[in-house]
mmCIF file of the N, C-alpha and C atoms, coordinates in Angstrom:
data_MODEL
# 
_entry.id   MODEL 
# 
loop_
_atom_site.group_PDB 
_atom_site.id 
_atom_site.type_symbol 
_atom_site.label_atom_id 
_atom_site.label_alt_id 
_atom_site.label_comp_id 
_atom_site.label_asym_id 
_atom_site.label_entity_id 
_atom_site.label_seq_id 
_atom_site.pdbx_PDB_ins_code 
_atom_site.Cartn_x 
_atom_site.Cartn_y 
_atom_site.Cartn_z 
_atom_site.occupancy 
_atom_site.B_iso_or_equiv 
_atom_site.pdbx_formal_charge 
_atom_site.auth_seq_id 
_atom_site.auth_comp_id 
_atom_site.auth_asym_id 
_atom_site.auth_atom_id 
_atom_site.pdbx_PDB_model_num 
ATOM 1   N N  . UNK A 1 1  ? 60.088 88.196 240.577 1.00 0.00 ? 1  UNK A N  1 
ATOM 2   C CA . UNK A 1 1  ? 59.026 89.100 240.182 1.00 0.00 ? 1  UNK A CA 1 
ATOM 3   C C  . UNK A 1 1  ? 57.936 88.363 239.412 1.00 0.00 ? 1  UNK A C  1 
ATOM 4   N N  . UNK A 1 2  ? 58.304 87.386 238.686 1.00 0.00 ? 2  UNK A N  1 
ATOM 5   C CA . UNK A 1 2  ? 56.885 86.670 237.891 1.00 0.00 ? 2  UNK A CA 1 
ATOM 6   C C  . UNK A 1 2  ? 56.247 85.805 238.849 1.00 0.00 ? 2  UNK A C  1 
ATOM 7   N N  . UNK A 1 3  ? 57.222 85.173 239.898 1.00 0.00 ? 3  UNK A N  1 
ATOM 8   C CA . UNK A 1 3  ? 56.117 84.465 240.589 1.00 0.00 ? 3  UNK A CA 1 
ATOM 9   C C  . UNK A 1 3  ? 55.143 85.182 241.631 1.00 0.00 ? 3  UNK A C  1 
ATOM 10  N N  . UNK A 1 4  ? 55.700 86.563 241.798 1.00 0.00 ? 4  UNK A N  1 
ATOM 11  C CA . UNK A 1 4  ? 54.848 87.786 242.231 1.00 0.00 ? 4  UNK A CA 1 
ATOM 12  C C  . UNK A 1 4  ? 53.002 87.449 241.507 1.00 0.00 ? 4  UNK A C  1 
ATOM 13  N N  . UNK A 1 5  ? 53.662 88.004 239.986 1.00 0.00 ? 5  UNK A N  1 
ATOM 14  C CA . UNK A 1 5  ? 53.128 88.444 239.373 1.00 0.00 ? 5  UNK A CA 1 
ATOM 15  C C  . UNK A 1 5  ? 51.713 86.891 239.262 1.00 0.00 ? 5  UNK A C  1 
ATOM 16  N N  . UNK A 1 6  ? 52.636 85.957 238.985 1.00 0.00 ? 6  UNK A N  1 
ATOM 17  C CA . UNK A 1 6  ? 52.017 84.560 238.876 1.00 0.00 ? 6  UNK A CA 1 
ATOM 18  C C  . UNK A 1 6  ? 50.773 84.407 239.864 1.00 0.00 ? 6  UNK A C  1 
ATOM 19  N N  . UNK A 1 7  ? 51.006 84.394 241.363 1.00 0.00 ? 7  UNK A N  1 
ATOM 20  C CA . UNK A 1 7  ? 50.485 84.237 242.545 1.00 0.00 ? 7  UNK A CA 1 
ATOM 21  C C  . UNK A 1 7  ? 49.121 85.206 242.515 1.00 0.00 ? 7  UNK A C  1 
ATOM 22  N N  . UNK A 1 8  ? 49.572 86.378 242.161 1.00 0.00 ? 8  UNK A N  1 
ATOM 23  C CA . UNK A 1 8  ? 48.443 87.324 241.836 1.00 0.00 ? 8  UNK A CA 1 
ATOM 24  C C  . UNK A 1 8  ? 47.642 87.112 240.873 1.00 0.00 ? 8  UNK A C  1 
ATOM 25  N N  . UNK A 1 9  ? 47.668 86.809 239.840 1.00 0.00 ? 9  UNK A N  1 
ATOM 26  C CA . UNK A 1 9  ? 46.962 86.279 238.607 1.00 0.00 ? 9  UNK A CA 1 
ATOM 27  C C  . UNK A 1 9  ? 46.330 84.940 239.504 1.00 0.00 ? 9  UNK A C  1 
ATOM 28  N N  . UNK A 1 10 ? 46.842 84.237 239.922 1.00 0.00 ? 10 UNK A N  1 
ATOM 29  C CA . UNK A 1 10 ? 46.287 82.768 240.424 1.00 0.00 ? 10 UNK A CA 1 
ATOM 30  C C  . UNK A 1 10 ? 45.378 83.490 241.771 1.00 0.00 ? 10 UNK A C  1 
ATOM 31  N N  . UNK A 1 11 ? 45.100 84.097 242.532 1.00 0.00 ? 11 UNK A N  1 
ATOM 32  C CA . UNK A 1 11 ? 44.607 84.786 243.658 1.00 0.00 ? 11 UNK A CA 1 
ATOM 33  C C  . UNK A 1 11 ? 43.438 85.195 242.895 1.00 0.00 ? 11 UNK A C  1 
ATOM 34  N N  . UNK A 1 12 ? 43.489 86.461 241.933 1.00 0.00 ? 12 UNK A N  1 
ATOM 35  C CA . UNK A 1 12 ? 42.321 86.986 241.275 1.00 0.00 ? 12 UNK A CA 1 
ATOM 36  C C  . UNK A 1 12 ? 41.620 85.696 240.311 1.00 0.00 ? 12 UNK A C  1 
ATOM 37  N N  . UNK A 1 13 ? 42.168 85.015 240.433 1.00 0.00 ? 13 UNK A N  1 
ATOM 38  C CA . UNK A 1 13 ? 41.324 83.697 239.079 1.00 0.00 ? 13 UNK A CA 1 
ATOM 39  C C  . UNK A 1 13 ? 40.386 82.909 240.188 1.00 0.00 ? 13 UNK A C  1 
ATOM 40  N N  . UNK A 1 14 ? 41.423 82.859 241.629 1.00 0.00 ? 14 UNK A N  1 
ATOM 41  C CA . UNK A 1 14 ? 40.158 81.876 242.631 1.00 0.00 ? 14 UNK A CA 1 
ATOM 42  C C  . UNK A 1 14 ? 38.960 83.069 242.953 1.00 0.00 ? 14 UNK A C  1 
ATOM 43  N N  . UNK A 1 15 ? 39.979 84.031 243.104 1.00 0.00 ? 15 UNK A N  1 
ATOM 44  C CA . UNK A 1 15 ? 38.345 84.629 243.914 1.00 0.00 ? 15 UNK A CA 1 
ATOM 45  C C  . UNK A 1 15 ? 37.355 85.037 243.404 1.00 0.00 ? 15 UNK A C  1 
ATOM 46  N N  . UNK A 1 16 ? 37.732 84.886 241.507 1.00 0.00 ? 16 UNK A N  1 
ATOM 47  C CA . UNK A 1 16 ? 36.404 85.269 240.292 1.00 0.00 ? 16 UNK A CA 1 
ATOM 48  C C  . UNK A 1 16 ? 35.796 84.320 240.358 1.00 0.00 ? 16 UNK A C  1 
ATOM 49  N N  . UNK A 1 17 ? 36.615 82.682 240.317 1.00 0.00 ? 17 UNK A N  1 
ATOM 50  C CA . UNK A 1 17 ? 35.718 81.960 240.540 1.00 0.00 ? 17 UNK A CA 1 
ATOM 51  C C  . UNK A 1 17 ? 34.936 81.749 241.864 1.00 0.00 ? 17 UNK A C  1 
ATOM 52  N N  . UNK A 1 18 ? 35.181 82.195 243.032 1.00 0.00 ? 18 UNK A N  1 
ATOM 53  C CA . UNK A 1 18 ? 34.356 82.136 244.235 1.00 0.00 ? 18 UNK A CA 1 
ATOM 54  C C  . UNK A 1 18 ? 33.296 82.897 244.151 1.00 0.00 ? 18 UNK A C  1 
ATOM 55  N N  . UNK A 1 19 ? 33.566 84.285 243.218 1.00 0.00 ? 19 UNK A N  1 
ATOM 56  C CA . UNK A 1 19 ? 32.493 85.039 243.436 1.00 0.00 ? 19 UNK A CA 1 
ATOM 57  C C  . UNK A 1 19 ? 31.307 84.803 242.320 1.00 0.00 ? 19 UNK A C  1 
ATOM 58  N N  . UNK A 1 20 ? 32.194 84.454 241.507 1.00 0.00 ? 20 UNK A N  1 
ATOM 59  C CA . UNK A 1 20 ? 31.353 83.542 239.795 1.00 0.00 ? 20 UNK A CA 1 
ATOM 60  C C  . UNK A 1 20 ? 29.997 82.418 240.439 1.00 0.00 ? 20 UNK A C  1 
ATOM 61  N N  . UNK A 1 21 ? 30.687 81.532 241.439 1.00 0.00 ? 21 UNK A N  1 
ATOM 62  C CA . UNK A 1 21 ? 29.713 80.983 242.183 1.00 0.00 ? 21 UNK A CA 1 
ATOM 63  C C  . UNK A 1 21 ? 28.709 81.202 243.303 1.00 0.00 ? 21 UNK A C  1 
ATOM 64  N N  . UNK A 1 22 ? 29.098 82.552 243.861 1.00 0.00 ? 22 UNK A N  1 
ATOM 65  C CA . UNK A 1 22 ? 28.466 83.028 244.506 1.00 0.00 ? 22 UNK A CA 1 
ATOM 66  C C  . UNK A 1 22 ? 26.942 83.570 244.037 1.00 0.00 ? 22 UNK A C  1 
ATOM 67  N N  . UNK A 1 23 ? 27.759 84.124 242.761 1.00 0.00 ? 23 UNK A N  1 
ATOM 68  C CA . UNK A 1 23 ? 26.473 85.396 242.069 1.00 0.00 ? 23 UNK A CA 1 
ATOM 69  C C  . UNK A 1 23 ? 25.661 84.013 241.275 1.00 0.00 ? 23 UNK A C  1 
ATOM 70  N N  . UNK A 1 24 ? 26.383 82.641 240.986 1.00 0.00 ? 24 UNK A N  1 
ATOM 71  C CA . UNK A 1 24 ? 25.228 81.334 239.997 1.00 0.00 ? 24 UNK A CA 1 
ATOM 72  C C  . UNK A 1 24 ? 24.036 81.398 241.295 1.00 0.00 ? 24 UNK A C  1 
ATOM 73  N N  . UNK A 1 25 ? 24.916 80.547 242.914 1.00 0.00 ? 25 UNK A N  1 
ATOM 74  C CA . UNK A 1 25 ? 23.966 80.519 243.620 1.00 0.00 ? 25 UNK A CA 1 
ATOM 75  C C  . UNK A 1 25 ? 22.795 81.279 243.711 1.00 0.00 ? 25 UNK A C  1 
ATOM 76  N N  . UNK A 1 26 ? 23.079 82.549 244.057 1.00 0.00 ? 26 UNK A N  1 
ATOM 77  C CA . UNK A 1 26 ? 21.957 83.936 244.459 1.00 0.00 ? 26 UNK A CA 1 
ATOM 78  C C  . UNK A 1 26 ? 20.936 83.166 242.952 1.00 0.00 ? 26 UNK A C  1 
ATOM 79  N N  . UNK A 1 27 ? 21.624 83.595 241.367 1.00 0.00 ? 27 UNK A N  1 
ATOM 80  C CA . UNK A 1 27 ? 20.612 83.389 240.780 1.00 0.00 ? 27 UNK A CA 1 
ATOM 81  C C  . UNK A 1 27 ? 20.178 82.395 240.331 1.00 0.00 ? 27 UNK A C  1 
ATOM 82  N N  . UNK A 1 28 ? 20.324 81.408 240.656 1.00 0.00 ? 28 UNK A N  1 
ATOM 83  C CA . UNK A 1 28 ? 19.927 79.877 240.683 1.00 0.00 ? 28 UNK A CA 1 
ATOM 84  C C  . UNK A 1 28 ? 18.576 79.849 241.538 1.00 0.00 ? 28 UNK A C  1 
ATOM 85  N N  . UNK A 1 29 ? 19.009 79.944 242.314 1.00 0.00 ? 29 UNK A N  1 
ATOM 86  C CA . UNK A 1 29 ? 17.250 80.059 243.863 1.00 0.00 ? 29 UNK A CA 1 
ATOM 87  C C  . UNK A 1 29 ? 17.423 79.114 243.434 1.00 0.00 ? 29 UNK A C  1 
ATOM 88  N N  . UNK A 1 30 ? 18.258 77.619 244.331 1.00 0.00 ? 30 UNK A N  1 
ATOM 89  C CA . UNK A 1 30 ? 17.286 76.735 243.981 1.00 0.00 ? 30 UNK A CA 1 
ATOM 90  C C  . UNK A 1 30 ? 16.348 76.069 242.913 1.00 0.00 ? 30 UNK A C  1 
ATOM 91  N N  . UNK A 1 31 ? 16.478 76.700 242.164 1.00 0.00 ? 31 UNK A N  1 
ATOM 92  C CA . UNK A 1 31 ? 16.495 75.886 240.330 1.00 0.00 ? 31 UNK A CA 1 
ATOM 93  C C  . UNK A 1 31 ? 15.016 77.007 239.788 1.00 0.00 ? 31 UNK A C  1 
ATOM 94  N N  . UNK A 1 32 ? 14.854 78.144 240.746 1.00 0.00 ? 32 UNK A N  1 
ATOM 95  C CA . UNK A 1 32 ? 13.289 78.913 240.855 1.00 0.00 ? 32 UNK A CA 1 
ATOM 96  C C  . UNK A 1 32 ? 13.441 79.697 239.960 1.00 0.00 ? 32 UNK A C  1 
ATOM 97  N N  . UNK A 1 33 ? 14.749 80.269 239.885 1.00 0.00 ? 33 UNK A N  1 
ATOM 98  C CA . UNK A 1 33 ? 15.275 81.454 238.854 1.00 0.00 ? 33 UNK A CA 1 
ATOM 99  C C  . UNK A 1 33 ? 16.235 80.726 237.725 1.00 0.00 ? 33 UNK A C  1 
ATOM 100 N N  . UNK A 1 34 ? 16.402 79.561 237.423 1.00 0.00 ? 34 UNK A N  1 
ATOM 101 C CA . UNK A 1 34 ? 17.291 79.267 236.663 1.00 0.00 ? 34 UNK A CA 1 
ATOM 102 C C  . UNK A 1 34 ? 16.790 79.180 235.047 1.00 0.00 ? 34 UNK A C  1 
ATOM 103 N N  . UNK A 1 35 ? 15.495 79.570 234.634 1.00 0.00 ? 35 UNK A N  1 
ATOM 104 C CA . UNK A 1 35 ? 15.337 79.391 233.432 1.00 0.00 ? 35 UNK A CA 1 
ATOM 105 C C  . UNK A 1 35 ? 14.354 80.589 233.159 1.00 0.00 ? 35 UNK A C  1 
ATOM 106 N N  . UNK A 1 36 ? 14.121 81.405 234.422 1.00 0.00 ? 36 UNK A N  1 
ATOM 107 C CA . UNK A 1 36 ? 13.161 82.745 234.489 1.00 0.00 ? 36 UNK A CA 1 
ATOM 108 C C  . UNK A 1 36 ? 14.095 83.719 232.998 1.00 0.00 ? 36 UNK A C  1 
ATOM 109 N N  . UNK A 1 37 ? 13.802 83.970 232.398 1.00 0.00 ? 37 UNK A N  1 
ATOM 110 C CA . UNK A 1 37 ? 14.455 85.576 231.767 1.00 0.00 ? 37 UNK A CA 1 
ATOM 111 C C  . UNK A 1 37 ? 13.351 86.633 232.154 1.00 0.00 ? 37 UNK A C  1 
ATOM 112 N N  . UNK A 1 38 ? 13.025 86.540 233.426 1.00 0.00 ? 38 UNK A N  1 
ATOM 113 C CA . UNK A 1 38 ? 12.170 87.816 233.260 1.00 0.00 ? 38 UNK A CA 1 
ATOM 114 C C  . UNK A 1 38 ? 13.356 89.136 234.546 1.00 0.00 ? 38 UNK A C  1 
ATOM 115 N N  . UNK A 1 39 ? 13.706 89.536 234.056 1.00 0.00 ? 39 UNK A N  1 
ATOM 116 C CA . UNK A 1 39 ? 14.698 90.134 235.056 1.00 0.00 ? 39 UNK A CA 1 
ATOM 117 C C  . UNK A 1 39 ? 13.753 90.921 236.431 1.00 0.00 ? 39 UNK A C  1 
ATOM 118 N N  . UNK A 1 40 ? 12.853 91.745 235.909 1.00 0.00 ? 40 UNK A N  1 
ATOM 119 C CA . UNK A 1 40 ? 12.005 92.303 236.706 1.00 0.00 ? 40 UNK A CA 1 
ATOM 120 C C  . UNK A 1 40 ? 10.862 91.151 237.558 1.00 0.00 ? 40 UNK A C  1 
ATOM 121 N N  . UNK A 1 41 ? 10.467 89.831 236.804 1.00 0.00 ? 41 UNK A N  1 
ATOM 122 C CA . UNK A 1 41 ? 10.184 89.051 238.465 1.00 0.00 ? 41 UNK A CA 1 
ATOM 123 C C  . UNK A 1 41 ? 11.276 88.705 239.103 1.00 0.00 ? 41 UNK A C  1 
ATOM 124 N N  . UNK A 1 42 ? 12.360 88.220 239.158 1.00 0.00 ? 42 UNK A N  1 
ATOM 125 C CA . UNK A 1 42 ? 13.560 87.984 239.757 1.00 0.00 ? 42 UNK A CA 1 
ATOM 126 C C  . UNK A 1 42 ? 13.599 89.444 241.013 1.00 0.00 ? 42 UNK A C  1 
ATOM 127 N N  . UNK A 1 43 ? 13.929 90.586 240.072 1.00 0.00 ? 43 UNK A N  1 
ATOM 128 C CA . UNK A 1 43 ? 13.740 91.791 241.229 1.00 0.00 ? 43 UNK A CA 1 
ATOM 129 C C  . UNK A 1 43 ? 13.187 91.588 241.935 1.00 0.00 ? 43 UNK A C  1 
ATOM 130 N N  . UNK A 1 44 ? 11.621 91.447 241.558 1.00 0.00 ? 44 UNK A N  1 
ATOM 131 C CA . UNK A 1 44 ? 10.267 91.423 242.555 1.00 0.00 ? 44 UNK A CA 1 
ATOM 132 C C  . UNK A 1 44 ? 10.791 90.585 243.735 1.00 0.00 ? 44 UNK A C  1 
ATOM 133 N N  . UNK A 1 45 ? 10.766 89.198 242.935 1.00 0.00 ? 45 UNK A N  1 
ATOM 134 C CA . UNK A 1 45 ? 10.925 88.018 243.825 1.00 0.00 ? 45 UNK A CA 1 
ATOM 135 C C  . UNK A 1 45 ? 12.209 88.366 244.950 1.00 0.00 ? 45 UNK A C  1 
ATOM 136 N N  . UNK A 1 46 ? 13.383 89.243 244.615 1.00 0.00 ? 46 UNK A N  1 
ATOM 137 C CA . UNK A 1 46 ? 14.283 89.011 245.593 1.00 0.00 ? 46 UNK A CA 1 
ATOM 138 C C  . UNK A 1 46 ? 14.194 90.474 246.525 1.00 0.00 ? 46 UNK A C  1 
ATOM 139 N N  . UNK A 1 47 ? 13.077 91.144 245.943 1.00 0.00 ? 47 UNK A N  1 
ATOM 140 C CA . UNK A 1 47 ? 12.590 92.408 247.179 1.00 0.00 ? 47 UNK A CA 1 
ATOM 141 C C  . UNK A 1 47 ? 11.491 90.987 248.243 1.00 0.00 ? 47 UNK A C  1 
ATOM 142 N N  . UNK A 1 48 ? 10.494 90.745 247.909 1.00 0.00 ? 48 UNK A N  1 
ATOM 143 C CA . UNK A 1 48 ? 9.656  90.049 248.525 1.00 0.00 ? 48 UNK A CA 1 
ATOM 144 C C  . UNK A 1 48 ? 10.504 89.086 249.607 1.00 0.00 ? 48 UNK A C  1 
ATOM 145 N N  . UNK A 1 49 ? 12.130 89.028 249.173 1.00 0.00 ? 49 UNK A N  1 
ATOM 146 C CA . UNK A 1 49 ? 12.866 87.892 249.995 1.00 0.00 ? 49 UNK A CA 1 
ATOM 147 C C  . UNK A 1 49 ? 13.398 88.935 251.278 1.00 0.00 ? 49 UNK A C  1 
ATOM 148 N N  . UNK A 1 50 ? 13.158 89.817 250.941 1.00 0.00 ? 50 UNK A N  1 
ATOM 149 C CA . UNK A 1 50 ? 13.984 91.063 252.044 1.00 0.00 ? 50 UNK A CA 1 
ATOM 150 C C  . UNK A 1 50 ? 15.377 91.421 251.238 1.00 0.00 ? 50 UNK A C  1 
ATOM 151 N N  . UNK A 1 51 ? 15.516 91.772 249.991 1.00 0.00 ? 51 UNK A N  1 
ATOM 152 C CA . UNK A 1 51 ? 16.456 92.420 249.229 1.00 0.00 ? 51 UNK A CA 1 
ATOM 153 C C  . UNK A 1 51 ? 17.924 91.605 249.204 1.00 0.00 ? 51 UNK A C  1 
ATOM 154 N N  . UNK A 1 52 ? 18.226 92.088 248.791 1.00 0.00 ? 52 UNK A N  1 
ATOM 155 C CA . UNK A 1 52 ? 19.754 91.446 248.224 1.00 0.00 ? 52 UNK A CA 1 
ATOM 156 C C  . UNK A 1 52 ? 20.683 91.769 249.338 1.00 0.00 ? 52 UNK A C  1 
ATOM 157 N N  . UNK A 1 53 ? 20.563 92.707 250.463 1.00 0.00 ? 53 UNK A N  1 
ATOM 158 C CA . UNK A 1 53 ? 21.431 92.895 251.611 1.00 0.00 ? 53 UNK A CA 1 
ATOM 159 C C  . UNK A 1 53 ? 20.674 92.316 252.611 1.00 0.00 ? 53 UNK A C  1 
ATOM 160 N N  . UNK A 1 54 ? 19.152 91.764 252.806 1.00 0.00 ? 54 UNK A N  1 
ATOM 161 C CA . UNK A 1 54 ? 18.483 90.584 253.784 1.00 0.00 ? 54 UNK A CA 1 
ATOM 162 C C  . UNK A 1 54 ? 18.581 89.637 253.140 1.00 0.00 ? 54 UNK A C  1 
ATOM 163 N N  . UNK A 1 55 ? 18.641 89.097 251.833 1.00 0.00 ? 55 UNK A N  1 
ATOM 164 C CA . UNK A 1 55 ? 18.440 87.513 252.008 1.00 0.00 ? 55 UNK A CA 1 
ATOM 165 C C  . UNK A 1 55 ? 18.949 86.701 252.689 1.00 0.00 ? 55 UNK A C  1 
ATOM 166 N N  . UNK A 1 56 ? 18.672 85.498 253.044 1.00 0.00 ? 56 UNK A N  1 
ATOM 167 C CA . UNK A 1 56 ? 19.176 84.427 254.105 1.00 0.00 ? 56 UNK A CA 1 
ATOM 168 C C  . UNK A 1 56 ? 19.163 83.244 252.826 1.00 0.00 ? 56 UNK A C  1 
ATOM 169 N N  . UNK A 1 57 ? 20.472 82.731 252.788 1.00 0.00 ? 57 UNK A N  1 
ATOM 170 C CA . UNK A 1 57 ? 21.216 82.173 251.867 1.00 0.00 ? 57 UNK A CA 1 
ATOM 171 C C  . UNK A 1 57 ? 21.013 80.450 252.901 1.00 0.00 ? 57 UNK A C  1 
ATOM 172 N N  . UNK A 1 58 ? 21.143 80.274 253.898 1.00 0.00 ? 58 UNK A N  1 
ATOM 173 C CA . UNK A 1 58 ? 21.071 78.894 254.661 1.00 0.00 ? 58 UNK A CA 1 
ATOM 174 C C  . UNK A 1 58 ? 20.069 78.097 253.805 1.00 0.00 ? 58 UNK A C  1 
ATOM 175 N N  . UNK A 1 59 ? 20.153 76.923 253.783 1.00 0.00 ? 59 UNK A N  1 
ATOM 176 C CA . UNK A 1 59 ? 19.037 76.208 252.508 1.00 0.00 ? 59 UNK A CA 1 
ATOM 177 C C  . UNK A 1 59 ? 19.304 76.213 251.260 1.00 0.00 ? 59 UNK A C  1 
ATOM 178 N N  . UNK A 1 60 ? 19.945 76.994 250.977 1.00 0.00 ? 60 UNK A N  1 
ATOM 179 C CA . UNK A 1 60 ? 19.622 77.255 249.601 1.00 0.00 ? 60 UNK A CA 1 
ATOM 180 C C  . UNK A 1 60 ? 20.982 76.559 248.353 1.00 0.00 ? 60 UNK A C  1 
ATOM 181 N N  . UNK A 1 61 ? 20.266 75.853 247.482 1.00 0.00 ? 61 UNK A N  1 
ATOM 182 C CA . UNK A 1 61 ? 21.317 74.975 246.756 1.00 0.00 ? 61 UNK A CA 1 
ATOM 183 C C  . UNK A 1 61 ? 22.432 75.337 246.298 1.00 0.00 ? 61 UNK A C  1 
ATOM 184 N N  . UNK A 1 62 ? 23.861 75.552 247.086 1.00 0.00 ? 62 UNK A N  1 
ATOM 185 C CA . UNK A 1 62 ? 24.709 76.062 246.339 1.00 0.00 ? 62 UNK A CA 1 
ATOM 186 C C  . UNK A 1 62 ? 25.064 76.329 245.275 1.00 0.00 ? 62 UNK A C  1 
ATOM 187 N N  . UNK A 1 63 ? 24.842 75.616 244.165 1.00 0.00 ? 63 UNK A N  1 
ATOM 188 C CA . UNK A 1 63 ? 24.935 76.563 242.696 1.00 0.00 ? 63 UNK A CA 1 
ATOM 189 C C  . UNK A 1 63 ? 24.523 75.035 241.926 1.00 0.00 ? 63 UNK A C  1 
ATOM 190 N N  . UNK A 1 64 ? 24.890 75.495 240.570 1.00 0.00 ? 64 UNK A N  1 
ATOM 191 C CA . UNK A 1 64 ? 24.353 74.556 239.560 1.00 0.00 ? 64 UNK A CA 1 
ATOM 192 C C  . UNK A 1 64 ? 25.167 73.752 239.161 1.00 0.00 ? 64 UNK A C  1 
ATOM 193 N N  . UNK A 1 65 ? 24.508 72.706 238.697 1.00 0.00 ? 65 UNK A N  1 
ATOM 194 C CA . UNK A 1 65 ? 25.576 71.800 237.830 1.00 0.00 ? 65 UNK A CA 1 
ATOM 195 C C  . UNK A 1 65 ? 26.763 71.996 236.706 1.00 0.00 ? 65 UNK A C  1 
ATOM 196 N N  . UNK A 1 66 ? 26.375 73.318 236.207 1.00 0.00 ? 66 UNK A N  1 
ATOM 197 C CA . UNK A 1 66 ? 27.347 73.945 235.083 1.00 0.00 ? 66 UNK A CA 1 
ATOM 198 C C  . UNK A 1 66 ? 28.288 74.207 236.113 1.00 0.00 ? 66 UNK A C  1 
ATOM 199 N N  . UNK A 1 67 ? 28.101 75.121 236.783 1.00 0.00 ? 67 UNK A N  1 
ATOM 200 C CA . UNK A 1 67 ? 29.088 75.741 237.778 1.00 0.00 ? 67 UNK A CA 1 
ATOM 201 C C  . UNK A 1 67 ? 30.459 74.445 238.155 1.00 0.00 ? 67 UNK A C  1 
ATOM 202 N N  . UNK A 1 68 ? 29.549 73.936 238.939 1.00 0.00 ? 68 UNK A N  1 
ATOM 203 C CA . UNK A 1 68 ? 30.544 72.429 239.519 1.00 0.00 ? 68 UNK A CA 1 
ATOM 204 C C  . UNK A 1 68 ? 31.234 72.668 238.505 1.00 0.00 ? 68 UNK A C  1 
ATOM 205 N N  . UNK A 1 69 ? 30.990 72.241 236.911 1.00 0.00 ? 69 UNK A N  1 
ATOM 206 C CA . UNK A 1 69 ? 32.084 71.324 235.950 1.00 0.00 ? 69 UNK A CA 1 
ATOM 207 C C  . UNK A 1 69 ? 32.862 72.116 235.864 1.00 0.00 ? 69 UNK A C  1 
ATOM 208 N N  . UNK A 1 70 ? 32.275 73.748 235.998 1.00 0.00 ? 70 UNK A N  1 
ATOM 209 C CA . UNK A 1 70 ? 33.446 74.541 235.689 1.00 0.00 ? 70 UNK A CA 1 
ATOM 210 C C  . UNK A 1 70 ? 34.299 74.776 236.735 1.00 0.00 ? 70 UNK A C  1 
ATOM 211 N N  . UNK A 1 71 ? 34.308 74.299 237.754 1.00 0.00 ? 71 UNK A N  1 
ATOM 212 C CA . UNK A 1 71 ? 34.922 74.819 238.834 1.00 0.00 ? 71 UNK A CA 1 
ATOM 213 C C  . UNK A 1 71 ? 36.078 73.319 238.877 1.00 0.00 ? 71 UNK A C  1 
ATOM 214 N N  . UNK A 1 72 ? 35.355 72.059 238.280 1.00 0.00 ? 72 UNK A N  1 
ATOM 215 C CA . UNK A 1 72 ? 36.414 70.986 238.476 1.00 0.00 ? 72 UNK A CA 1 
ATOM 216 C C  . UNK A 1 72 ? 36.657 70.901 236.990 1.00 0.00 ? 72 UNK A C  1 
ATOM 217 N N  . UNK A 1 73 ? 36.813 71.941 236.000 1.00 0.00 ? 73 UNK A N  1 
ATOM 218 C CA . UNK A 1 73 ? 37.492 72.209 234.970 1.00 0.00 ? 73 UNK A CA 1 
ATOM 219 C C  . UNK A 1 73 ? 38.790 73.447 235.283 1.00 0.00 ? 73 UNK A C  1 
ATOM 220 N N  . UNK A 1 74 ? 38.486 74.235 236.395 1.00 0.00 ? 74 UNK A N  1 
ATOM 221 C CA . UNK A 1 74 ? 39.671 75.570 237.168 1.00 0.00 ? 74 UNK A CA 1 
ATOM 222 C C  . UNK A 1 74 ? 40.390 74.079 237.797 1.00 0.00 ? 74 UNK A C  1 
ATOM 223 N N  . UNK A 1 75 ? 40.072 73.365 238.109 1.00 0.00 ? 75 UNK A N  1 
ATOM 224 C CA . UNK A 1 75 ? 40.775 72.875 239.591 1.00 0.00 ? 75 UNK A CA 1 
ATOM 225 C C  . UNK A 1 75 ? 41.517 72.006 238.437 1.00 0.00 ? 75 UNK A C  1 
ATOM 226 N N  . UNK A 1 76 ? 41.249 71.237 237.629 1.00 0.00 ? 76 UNK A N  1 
ATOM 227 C CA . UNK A 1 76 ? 42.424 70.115 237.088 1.00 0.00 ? 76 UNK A CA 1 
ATOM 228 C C  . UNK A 1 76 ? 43.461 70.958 236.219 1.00 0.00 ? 76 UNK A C  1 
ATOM 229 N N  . UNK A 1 77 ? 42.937 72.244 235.735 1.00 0.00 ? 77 UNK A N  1 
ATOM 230 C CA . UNK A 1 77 ? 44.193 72.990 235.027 1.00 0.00 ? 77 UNK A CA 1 
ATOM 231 C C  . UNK A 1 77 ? 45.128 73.838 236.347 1.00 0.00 ? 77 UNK A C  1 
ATOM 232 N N  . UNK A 1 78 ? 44.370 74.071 236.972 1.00 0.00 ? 78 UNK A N  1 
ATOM 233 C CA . UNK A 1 78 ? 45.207 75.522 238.115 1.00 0.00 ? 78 UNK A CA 1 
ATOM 234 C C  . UNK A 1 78 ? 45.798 74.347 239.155 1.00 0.00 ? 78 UNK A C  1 
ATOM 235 N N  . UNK A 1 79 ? 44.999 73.496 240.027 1.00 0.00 ? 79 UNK A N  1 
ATOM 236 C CA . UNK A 1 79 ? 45.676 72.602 240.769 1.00 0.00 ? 79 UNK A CA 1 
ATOM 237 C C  . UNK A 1 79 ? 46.708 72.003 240.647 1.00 0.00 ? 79 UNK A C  1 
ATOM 238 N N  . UNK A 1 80 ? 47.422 71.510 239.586 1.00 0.00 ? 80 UNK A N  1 
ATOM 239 C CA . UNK A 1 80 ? 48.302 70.608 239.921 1.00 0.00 ? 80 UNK A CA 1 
ATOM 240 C C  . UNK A 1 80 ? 49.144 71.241 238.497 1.00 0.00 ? 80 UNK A C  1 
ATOM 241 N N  . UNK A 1 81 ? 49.549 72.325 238.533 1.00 0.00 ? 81 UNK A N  1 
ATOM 242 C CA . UNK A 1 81 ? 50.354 72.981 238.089 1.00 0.00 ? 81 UNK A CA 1 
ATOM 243 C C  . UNK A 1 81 ? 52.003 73.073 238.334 1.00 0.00 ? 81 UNK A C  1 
# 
């Protein structure tokens, strides 16, 4: 039952981090939005892209450098467990 429990905890931790990187990418743009705090040009800017259910993600810099460390900071504790 704990390694139930284990597997599940380890399942929901990858896919926060998949989606953790998903949502840096979107607001990263490519380094366009990474230091914006204006929340409402960001809106603008990602209606003008064809909205958050059109954007076309191809091109676009998978995520940031924070992200990476944190993701090969998940991987040396969770990996080799």
């Amino acid at each position: 039952m704990i390694l139930l429990d284990m597997a599940s905890l380890l399942e929901r931790y990858v896919a926060s981090m998949v989606l953790s990187g998903s949502g840096d990418a979107l607001g990263y743009y490519n380094g366009q939005w990474e230091f914006c705090h204006s929340g409402p040009m960001i809106h603008k800017e990602l209606e003008e892209l064809g909205g958050l259910d059109n954007i076309v993600v191809q091109g676009m810099s998978p995520t940031t450098n924070e992200k990476i460390n944190k993701m090969l900071k998940f991987c040396s504790k969770v990996c080799f467990i």
